[in-house]
C-alpha positions in Angstrom: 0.0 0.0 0.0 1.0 3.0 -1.2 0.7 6.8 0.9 -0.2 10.1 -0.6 0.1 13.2 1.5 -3.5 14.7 2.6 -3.6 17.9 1.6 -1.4 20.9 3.0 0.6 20.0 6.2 -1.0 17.3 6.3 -0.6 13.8 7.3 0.6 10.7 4.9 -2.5 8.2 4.4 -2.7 5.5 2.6 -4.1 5.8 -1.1 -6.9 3.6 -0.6 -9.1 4.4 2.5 -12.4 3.1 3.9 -15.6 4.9 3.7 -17.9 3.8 7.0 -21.2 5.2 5.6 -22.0 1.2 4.8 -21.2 -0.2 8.1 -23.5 2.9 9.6 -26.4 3.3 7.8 -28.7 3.1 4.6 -26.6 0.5 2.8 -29.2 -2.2 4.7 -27.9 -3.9 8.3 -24.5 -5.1 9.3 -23.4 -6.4 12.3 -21.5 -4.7 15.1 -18.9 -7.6 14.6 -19.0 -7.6 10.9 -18.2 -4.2 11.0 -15.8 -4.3 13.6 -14.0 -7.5 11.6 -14.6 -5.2 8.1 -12.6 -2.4 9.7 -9.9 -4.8 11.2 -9.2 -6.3 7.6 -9.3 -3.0 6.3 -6.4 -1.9 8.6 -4.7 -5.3 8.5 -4.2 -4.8 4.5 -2.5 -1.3 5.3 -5.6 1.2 5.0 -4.5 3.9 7.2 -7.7 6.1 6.5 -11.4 5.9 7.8 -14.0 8.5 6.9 -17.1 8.6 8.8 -19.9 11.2 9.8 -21.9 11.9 12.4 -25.1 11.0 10.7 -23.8 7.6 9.8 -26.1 5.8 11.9 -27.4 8.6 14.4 -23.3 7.8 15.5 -23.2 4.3 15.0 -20.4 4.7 12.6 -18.2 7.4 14.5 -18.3 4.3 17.4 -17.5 1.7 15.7 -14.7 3.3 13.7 -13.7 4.2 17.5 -13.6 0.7 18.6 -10.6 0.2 15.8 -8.6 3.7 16.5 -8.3 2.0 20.5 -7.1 -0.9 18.8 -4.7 0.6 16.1 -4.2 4.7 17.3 -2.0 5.6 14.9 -4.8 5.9 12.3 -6.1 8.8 10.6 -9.9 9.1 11.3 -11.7 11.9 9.2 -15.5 12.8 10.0 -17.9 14.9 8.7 -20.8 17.5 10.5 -23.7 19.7 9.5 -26.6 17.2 8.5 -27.7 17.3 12.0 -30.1 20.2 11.7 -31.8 22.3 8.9 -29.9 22.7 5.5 -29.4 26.6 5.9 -26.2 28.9 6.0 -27.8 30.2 9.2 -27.6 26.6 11.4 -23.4 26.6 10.8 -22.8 28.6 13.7 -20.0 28.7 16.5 -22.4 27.0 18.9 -24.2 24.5 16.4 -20.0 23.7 15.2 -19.2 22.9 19.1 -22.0 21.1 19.9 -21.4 18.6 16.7 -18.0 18.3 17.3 -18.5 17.8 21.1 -20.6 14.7 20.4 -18.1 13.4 17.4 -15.4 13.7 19.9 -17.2 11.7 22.4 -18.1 9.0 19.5 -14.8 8.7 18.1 -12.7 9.0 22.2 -10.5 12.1 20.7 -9.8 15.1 22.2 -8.0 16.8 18.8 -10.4 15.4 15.9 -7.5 14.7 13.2 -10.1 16.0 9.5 -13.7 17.2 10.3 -15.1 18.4 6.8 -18.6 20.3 6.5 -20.9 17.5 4.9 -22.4 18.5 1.1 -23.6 22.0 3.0 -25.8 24.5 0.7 -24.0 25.8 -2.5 -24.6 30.0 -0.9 -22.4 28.5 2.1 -18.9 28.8 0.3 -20.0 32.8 0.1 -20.1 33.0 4.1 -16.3 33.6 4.9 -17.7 34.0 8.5 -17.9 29.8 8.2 -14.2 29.3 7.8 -13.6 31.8 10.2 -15.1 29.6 12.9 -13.5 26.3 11.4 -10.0 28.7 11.8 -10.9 28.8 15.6 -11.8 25.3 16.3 -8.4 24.5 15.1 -6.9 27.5 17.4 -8.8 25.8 20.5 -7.6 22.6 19.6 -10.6 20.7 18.6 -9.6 19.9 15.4 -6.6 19.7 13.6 -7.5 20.7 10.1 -10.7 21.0 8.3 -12.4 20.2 5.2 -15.5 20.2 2.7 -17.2 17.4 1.4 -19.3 18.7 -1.7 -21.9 17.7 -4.0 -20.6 20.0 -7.0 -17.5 20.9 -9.0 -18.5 24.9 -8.4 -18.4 24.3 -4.8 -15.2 22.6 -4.9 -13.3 25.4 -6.5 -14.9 27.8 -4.1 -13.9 25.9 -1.2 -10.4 25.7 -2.2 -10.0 29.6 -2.0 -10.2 29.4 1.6 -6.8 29.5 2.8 -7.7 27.6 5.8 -9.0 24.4 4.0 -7.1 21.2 4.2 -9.1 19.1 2.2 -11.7 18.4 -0.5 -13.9 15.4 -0.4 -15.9 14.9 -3.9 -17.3 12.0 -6.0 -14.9 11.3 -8.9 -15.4 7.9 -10.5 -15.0 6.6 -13.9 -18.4 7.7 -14.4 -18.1 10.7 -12.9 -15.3 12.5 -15.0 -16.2 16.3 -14.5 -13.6 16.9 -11.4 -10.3 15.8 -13.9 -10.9 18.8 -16.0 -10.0 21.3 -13.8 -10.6 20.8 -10.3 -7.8 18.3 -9.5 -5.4 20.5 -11.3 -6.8 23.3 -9.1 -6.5 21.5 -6.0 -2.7 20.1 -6.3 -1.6 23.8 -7.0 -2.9 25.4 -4.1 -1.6 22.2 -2.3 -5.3 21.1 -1.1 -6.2 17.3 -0.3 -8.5 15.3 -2.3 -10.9 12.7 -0.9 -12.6 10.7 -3.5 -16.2 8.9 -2.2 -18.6 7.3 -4.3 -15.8 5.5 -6.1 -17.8 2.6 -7.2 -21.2 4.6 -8.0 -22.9 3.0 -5.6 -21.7 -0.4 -6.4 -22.2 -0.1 -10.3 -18.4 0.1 -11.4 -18.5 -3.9 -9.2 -19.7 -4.9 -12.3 -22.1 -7.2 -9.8 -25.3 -5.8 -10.6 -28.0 -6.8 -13.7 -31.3 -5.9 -14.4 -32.6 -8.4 -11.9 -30.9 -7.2 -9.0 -33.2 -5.5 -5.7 -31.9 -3.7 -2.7 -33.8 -3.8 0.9 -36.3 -0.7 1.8 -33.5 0.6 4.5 -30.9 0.6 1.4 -30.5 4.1 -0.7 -29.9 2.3 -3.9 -34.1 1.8 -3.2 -35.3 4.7 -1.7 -33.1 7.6 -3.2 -33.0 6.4 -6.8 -34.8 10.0 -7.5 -33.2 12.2 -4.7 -36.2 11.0 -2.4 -34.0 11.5 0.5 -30.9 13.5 -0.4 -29.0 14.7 -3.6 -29.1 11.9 -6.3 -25.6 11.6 -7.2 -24.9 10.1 -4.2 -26.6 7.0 -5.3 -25.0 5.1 -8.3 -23.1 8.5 -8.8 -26.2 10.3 -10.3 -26.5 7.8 -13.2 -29.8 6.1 -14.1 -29.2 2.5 -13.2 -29.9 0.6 -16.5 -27.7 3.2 -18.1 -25.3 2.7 -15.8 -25.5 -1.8 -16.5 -24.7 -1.2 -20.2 -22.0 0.7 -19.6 -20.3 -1.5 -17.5 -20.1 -3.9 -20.2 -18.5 -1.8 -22.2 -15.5 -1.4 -19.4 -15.5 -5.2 -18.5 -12.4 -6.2 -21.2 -10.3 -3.8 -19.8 -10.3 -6.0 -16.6 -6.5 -7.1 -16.4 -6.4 -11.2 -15.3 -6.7 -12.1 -12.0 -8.7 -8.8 -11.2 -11.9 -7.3 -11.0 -13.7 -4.8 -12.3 -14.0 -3.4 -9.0 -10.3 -2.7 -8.5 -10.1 -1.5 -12.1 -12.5 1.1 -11.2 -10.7 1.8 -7.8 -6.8 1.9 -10.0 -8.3 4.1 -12.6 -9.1 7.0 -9.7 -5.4 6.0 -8.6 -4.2 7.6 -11.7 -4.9 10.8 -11.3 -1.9 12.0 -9.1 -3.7 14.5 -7.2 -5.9 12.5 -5.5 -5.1 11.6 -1.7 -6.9 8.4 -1.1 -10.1 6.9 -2.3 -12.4 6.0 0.1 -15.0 2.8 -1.2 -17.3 1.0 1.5 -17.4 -2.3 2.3 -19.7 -4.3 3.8 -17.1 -7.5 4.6 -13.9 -8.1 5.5 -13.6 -10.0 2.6 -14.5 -6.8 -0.2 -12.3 -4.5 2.6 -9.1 -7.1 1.7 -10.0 -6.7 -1.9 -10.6 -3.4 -2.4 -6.6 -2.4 -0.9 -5.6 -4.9 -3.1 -6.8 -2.4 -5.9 -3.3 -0.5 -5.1 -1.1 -3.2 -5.9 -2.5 -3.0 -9.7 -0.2 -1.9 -12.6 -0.5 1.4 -14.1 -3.5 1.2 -16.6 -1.7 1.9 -19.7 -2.9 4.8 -22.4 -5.3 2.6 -24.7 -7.2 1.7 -21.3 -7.4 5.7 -20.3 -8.9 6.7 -23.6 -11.6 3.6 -23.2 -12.6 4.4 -20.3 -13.0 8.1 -21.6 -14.8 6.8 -24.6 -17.6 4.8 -22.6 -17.9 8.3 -20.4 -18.7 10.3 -23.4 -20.7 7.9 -24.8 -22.8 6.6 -22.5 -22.6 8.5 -19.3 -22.1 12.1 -19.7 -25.2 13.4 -21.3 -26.8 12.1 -17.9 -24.2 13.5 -15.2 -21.9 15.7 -17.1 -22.9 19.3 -16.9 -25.0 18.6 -13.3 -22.7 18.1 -11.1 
């Protein structure tokens, strides 16, 4: 396993992470111990990385991730706050921004939270310099070490980054969701800014798992958000209508080198975008957790694959995601 650094001053983490919104909530139920024994693997194969929120379960997954930072401390734990109350600028206050981070530092047993990023807040947020003001103070009392934003949109990502406080960027950047490589991770490296990539498999898509056939339980999004029932709609199958998204994976399926899957094709392909800090996919057993840091130890995908995977974007994809997010 490979490290990339995370953002401006900040620490070296491995380039594949793990994203604990599965083993929290609205991917259907896991147990404690599967979780626990998901995490465990995770770390085992030399993830050094764990995203969480403090929604993720009403807490459930700030606790759990807790249970493995007692067990390995010399992890980096990132989390994530502002879905607690109301989506308006005027709930990210001083008092609202202790009282989340109070409860995430309970959750997680840290005194110094190591990333907290504001979690897909409104677009007129960025425009509120007041906001980072209050994230500057946090880190001057010690709460947090370094802040971040995790965003819905490619316009709110190259806001973000103009604060001179921000550490980090966390964005959904996937083979079918191209848009961030045209001039947001160039934007990022130069201004020395971390990128977090979620949503790496489009909600299981890029597995190349799925067909027509397959159903997901009532508590899982990939049933209940397919329209942005609950929240925006690229966070499930990265915006892209699932039967679209079926075909297209067929089309990326021969560019699966032997002895791999399409899964860690998808993973490697992120990997080659150098300004990316760590990818963060789910997983739901310790068996996907060992497979998906395997996804590191690929090769290089050589130039023929790029363009492919380009080709199927433009194709197939883009006219559904492209100029919305």
């Amino acid at each position: 396993m490979q490290t990339r650094s995370l953002g401006r001053n900040g620490p070296d983490v491995s380039e594949i992470g793990f994203g604990a919104w599965q083993i929290g909530a609205d991917w259907g139920e896991v147990d404690p111990d599967t979780a626990l024994a998901t995490l465990r693997a995770a770390a085992d194969a030399g993830v050094t990385f764990f995203d969480t929120a403090d929604v993720y379960g009403d807490g459930r997954s700030e606790r759990l991730v807790a249970r493995l930072r007692a067990e390995r401390p010399d992890i980096t734990v990132a989390t994530k706050m502002g879905r607690r109350g109301p989506q308006e600028v005027g709930e990210y206050t001083p008092e609202h921004f202790a009282a989340w981070l109070d409860r995430s530092r309970e959750n997680l047993g840290m005194e110094t939270l190591d990333l907290v990023q504001l979690h897909c807040p409104p677009t007129d947020l960025y425009y509120h310099p007041e906001v980072f003001d209050a994230l500057d103070e946090l880190v001057a009392d010690g709460r947090i070490a370094r802040y971040g934003a995790s965003v819905e949109r490619v316009e709110e990502a190259l806001k973000a980054i103009e604060e001179p406080g921000l550490s980090t960027i966390q964005i959904i950047f996937n083979a079918f969701r191209q848009r961030p490589a045209e001039r947001f991770l160039d934007e990022a490296a130069r201004r020395g800014v971390g990128v977090i990539v979620r949503v790496p498999l489009a909600s299981g898509l890029l597995s190349g798992k799925y067909t027509r056939e397959t159903t997901f339980g009532p508590d899982d999004h990939r049933s209940f958000n397919r329209a942005g029932e609950a929240f925006d709609v690229g966070e499930t199958f990265a915006g892209v209508p699932f039967e679209v998204g079926l075909d297209a994976v067929e089309e990326l399926r021969p560019l699966v080198p032997d002895g791999a899957t399409l899964a860690q094709l998808a993973l490697r392909w992120i990997l080659m975008h150098p300004a990316v800090s760590t990818v963060i996919p789910g997983a739901r057993s310790p068996e996907q957790a060992r497979a998906n840091a395997a996804a590191a130890g690929l090769p290089p995908l050589d130039a023929a694959a790029m363009a492919r995977v380009r080709e199927v974007y433009e194709q197939r994809i883009a006219p559904h995601v492209h100029r919305r997010w």
